[in-house]
C-alpha positions in Angstrom: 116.8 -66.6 -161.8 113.6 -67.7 -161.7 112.9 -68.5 -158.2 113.8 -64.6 -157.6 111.3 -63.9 -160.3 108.3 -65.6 -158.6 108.4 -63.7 -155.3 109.0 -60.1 -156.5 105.7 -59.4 -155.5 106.2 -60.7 -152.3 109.2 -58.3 -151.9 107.4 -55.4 -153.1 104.3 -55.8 -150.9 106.5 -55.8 -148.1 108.2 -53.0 -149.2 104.9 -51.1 -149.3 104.2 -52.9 -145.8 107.6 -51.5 -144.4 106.6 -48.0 -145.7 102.9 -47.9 -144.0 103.7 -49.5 -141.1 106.7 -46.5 -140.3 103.6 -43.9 -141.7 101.4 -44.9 -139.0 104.0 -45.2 -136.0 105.0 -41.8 -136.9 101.2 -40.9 -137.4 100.7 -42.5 -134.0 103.6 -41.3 -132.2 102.2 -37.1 -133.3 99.0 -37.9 -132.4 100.3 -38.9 -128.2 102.2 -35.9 -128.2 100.5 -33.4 -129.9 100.1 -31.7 -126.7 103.6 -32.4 -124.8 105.4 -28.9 -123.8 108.8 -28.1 -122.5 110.1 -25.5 -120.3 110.6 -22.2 -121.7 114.2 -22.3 -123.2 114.5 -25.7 -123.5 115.1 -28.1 -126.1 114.0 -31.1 -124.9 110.3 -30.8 -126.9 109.0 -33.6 -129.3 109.7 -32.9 -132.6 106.7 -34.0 -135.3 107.5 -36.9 -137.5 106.9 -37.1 -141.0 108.0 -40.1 -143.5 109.4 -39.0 -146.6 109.7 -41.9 -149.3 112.0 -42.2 -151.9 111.0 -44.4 -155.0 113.2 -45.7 -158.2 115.3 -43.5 -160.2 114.2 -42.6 -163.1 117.6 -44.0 -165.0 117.3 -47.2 -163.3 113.0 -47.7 -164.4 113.9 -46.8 -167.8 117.0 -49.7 -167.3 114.6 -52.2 -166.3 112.0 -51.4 -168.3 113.9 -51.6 -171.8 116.0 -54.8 -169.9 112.4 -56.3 -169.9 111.4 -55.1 -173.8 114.6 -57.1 -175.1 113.8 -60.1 -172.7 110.6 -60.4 -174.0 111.9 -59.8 -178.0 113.8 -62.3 -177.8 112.9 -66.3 -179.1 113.0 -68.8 -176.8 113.8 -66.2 -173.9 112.7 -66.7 -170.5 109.3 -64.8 -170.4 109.4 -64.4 -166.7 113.1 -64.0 -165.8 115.9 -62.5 -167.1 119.1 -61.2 -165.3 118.0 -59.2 -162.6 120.0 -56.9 -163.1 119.1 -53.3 -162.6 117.1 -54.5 -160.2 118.9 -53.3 -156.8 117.4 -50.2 -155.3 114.7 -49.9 -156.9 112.0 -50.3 -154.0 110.8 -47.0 -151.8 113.4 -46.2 -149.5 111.7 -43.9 -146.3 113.6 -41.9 -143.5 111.6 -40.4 -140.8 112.0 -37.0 -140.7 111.8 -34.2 -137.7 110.2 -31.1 -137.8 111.1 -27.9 -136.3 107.7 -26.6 -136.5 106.0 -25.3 -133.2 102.9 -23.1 -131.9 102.3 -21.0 -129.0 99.4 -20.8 -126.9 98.9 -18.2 -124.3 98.4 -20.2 -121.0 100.1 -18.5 -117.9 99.2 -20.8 -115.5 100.9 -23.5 -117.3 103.9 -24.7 -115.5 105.9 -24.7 -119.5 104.8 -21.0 -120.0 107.5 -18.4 -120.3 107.2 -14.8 -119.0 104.9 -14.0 -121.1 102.7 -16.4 -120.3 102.9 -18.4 -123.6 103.5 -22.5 -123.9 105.7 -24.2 -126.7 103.7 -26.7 -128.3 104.5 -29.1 -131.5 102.8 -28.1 -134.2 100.9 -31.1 -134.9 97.6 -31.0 -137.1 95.2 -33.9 -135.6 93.6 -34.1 -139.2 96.4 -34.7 -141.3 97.6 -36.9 -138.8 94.3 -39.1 -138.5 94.1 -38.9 -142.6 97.6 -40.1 -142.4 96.8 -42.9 -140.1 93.6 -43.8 -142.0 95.1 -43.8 -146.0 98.4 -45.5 -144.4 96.1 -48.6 -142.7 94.2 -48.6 -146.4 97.7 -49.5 -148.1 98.8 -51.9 -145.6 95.6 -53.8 -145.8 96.1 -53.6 -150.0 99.8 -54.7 -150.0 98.4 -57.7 -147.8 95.7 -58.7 -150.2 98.1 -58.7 -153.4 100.3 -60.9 -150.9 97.3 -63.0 -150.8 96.3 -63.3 -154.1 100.3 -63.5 -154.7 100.2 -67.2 -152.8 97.1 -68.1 -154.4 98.5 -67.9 -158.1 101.3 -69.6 -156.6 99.0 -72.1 -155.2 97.0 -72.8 -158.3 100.3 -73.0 -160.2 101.2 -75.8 -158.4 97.7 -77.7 -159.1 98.6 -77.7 -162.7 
């Protein structure tokens, strides 16, 4: 349909919104306990987030894609719309992921170390994580300009 048509965009930026905003919790969330310990033997020790995404199938692009070709082909066919179909699934899907990854650090006056002195640490790069941080705020703030400039063609259509 062509109402469905008209706010795609608006349901891919906040896709991409949805994506960055979970990147920079979990970029946030390895930054405040990058240097948490736990009692040697213990499990109880923050485990470093990641957030893997998952974009469209292959199959299903190439669907849509040629679903589009033919759309366009034929005469007197809705140039916008079409079906639709095809359509489901085909925005990033993200999990948060743990890691198992730790460091030690000799400290043996830390109340965490074991008996020989060394601390349990996540293994958490400050680098990666305030790159992370950095090119995730960048992508937010270019999902919500194309959101803008989304309402203003929507806005100048409306003038006509």
């Amino acid at each position: 349909m062509l109402p469905d048509r008209i706010f795609t965009a608006f349901q891919t930026s906040a896709q991409g919104l949805a994506v960055q905003r979970e990147k920079i919790s979990a970029a946030s969330r390895n930054i405040a306990n990058a240097g948490t310990s736990a009692p040697a033997g213990s499990d109880k020790i923050y485990r470093p987030q990641a957030v893997e995404t998952k974009g469209p199938a292959r199959e299903n692009f190439g669907k849509l894609l040629l679903e589009s070709v033919n759309n366009l082909n034929r005469p007197g066919s809705n140039r916008i719309g079409g079906s639709g179909e095809g359509r489901s699934g085909l925005g990033p899907q993200f999990k948060v992921v743990e890691s198992d990854n730790f460091r030690m650090e000799f400290d043996p006056n830390h109340p965490d170390a074991d008996e020989n002195g060394m601390v349990r640490y996540p293994d958490i790069d400050m680098i990666r994580e305030m790159t992370q941080m950095v090119t995730a705020t960048r992508l937010y703030e270019a999902n919500l300009s194309a959101i803008e400039a989304e309402k203003e063609i929507i806005k100048r259509s409306m003038d006509i």
